[in-house]
C-alpha positions as CSV (number, residue, x, y, z in Angstrom):
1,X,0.0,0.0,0.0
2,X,3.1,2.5,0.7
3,X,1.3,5.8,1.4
4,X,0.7,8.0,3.6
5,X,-2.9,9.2,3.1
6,X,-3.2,12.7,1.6
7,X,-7.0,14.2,2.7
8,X,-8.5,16.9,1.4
9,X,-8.1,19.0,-2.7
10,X,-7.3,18.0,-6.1
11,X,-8.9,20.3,-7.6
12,X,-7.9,22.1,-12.0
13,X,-5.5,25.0,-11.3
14,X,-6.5,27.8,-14.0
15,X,-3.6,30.9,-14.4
16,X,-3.6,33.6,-16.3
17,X,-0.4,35.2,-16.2
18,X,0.8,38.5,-17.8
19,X,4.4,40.3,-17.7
20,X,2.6,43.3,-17.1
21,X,1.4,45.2,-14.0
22,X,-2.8,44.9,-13.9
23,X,-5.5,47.2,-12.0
24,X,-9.1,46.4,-11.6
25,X,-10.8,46.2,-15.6
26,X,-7.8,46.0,-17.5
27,X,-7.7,43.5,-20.4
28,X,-4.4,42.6,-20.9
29,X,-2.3,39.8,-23.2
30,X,-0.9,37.0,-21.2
31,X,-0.9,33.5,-21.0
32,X,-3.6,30.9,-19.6
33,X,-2.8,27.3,-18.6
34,X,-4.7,24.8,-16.9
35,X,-2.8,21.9,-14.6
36,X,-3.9,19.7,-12.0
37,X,-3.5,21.8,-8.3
38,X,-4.6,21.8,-4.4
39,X,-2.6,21.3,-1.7
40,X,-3.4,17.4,-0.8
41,X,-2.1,16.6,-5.0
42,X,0.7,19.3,-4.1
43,X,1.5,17.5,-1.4
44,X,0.6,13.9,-2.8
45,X,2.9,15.0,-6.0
46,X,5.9,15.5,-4.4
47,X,5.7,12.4,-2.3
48,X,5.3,10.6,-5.5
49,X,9.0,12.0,-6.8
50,X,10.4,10.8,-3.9
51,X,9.4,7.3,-4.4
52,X,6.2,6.6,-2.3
53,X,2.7,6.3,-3.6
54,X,0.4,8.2,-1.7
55,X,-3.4,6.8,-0.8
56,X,-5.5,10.3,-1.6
57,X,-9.2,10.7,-0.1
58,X,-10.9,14.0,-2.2
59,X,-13.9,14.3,-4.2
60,X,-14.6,14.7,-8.3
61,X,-17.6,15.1,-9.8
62,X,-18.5,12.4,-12.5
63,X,-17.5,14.8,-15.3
64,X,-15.1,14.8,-17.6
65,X,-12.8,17.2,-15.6
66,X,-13.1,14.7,-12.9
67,X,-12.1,11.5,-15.2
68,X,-8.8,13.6,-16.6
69,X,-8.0,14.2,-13.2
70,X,-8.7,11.1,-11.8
71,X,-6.5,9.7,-14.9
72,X,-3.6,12.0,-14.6
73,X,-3.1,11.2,-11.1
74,X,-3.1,7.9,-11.2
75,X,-0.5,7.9,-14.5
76,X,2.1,9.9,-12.1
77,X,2.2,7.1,-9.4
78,X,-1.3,8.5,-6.7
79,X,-3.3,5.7,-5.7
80,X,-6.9,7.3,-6.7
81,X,-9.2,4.2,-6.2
82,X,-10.6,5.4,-3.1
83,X,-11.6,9.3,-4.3
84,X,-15.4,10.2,-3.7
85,X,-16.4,10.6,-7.4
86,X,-20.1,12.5,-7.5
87,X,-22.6,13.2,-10.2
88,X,-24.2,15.6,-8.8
89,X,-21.6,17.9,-8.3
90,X,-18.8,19.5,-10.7
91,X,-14.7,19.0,-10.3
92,X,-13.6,21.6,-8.2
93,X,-11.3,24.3,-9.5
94,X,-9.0,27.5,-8.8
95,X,-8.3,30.4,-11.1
96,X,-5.9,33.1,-10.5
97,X,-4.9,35.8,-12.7
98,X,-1.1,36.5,-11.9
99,X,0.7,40.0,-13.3
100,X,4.3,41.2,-12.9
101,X,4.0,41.8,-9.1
102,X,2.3,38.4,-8.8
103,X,-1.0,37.7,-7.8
104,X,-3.5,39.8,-8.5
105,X,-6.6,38.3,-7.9
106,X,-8.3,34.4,-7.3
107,X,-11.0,32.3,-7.0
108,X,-11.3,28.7,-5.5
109,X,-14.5,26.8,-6.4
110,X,-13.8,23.9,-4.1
111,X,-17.8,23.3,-3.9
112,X,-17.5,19.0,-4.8
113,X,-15.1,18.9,-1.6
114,X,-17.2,21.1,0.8
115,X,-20.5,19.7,-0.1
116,X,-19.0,16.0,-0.3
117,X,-18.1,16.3,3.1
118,X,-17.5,12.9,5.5
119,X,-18.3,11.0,2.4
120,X,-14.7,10.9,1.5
121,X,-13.2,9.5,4.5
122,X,-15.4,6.4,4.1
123,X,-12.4,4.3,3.2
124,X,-11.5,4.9,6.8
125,X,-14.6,4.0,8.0
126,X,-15.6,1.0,5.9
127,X,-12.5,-1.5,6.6
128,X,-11.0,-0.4,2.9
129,X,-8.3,1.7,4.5
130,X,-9.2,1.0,8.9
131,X,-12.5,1.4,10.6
132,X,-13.3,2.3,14.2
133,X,-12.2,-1.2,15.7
134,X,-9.0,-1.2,13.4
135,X,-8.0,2.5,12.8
136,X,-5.5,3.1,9.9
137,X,-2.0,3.4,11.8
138,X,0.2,5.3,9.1
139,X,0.5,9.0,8.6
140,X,-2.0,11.0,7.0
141,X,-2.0,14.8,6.1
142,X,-5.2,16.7,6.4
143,X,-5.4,20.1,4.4
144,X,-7.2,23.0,5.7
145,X,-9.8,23.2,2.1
146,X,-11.7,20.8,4.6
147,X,-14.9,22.7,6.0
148,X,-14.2,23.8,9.3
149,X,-16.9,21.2,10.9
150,X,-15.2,18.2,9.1
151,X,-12.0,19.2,10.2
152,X,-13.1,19.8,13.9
153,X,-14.9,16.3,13.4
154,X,-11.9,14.2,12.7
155,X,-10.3,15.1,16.1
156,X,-13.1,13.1,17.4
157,X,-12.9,10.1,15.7
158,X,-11.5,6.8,16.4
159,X,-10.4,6.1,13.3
160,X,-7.8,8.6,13.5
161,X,-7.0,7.9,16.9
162,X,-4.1,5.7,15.9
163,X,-2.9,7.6,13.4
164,X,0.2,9.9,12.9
165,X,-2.0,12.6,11.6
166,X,-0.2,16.3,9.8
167,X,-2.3,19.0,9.3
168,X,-1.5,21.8,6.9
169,X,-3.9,25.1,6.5
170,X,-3.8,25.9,2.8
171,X,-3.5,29.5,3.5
172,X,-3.4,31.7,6.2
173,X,-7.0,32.5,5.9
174,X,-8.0,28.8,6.9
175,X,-5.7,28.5,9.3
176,X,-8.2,28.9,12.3
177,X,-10.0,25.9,11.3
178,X,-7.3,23.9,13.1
179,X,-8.0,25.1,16.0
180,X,-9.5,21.5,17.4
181,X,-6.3,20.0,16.6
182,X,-5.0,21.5,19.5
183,X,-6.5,18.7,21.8
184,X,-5.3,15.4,19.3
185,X,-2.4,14.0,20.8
186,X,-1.5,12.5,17.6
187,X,-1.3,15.5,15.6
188,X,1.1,18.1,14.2
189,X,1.0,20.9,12.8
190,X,2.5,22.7,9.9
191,X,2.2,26.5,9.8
192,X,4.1,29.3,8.9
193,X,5.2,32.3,11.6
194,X,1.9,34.1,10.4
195,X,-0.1,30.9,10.7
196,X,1.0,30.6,13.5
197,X,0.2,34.2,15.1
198,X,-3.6,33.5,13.7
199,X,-3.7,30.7,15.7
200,X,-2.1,31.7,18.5
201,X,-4.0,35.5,18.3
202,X,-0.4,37.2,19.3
203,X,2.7,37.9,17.4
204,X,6.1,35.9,17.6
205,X,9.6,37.5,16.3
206,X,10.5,34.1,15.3
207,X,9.5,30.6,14.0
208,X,10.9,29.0,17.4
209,X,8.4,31.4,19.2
210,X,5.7,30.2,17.1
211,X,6.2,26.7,17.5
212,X,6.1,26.9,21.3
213,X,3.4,29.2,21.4
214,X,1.5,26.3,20.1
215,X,2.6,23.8,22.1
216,X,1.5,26.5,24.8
217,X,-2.2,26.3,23.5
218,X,-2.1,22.9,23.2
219,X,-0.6,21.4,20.3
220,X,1.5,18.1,20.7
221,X,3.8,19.2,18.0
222,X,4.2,22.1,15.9
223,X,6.6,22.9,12.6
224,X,6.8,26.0,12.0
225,X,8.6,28.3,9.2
226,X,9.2,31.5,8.6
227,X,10.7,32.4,5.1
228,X,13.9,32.1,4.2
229,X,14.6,32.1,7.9
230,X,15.2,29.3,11.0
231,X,12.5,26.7,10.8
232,X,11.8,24.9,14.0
233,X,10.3,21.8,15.0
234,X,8.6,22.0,19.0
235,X,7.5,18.6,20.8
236,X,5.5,19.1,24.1
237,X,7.8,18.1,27.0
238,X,11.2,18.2,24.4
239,X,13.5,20.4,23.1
240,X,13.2,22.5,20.3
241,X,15.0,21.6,17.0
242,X,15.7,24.4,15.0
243,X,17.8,24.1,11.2
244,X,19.1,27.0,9.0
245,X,17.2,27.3,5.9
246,X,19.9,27.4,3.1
247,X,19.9,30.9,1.3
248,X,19.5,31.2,-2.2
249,X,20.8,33.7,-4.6
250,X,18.1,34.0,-7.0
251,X,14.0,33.0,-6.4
252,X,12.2,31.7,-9.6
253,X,9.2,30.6,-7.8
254,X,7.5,30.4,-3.7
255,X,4.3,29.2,-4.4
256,X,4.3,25.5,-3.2
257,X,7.5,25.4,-1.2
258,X,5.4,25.0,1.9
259,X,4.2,21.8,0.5
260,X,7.5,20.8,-1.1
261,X,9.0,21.5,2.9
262,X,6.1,19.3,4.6
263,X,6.5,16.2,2.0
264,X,10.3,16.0,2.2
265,X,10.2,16.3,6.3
266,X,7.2,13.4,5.8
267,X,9.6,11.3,3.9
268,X,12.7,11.6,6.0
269,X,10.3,10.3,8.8
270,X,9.2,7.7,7.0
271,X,12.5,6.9,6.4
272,X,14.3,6.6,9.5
273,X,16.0,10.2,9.9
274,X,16.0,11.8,13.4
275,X,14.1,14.8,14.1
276,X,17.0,17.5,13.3
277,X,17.8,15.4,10.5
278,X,14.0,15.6,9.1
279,X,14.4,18.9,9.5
280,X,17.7,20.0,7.6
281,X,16.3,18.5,4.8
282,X,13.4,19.3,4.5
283,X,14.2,23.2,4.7
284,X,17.0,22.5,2.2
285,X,14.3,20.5,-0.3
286,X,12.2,23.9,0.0
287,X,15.1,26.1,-0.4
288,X,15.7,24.2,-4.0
289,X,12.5,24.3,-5.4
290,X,12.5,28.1,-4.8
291,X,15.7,28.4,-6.5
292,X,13.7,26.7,-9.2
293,X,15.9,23.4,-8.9
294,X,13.8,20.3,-9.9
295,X,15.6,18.1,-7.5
296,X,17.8,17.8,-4.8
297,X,19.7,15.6,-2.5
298,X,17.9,13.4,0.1
């Protein structure tokens, strides 16, 4: 089976993208390209590169954005057979329009996900991937595109009660909704610095301050980074691990190193390495992919 379980949105990423600067009504040449997105495939994707084929729990709708999805994914190495595929609802998608400064505005129509709600943990329930009187005992990463009452939910059940559960926010706007993680003993979290504040409600200077201001409210771990500066990894009743983040001298890209950071410190777990191991490279794997590198030593 491999894994880990990746929960929560694979969803049709549409960008438009111009080299020019945009304000509100301008109609502008650029270019628009469509590719598969959402931070559970993000994350699912780059486990997949580094040789492990990740179980992922979503929903499609029974369309033929769904099907293309549903192929694609499966064709890069994701094990797809358990996805919640609906025809009543459409594939979920996100489109951002992107101009010289970056973004400049965005939509996410993650409807199928939302409205699918519980139905797509059923693999967990049914005795396909655990059930209540065997929970599934691997790691699983949650993603914040979850609805708030799902996610507050799954700290409850015993299906998850065994496992060694990572939850990510998707963006600093969700990051509230994993609030009720702060009382599962079997979960950690992944947040940035300003993730972390939201969370917290008060600011920290640094990622280290971050991470034990969530162990403070109740978190039994907490990874936390904080740009191109120290990351740090807090365990209630431990020490603090903190590793350098390796500086690079040009930035071709930032969106998805957070994900490319929490699959590569996934993977050295899964492997064997030691916490500050873990760490170091996992803040060197994001430090690559910023600097646009494709891969990098594990």
């Amino acid at each position: 089976m491999n894994g880990p379980i990746c929960i929560g949105s694979v969803l049709w990423d549409i960008i438009g993208k111009t080299d020019r600067t945009m304000k509100q009504g301008h109609d502008v040449p650029g270019r628009i390209t469509r590719i598969p997105g959402g931070v559970a495939y993000n994350i699912a994707q780059e486990l997949v590169r580094l040789g492990r084929r990740p179980i992922v729990l979503t929903s499609v709708g029974q369309d033929s954005d769904g099907a293309a999805l549903l192929s694609h994914c499966t064709d890069l190495g994701m094990q797809m057979q358990h996805v919640h595929v609906d025809r009543n609802l459409r594939t979920d998608s996100y489109m951002a329009i992107e101009d010289a400064n970056g973004l400049v505005a965005a939509i996410a129509d993650a409807h199928s996900l939302e409205q699918a709600g519980d139905l797509i943990l059923q693999p967990l329930f049914d005795g396909r991937l655990g059930s209540a009187q065997h929970p599934y005992n691997g790691m699983v990463v949650i993603d914040g595109n979850l609805t708030a009452d799902l996610l507050a939910h799954i700290t409850t059940l015993p299906q998850f009660a065994q496992a060694d559960v990572r939850v990510v926010p998707a963006s600093p706007g969700k990051a509230d909704r994993l609030q009720p993680f702060f009382t599962m003993p079997n979960a950690a979290f992944y947040v940035n610095r300003y993730e972390a504040e939201i969370l917290c409600q008060q600011k920290f200077a640094t990622a280290q301050d971050g991470a034990m201001g969530l162990i403070d409210q109740g978190a039994a771990r907490a990874i936390v980074t904080d740009g191109a500066a120290t990351v740090c990894d807090a365990v209630a009743g431990q020490l603090c691990i903190n590793a350098p983040v390796p500086q690079v001298d040009h930035v071709a890209r930032v969106t998805g190193a957070g994900d490319t950071f929490l699959a590569a410190h996934m993977q050295a777990e899964l492997t064997g390495h030691d916490r500050t191991q873990a760490l170091t490279h996992a803040a060197a794997a994001a430090s690559a992919y910023v600097s646009g590198k494709d891969t990098y030593e594990f």
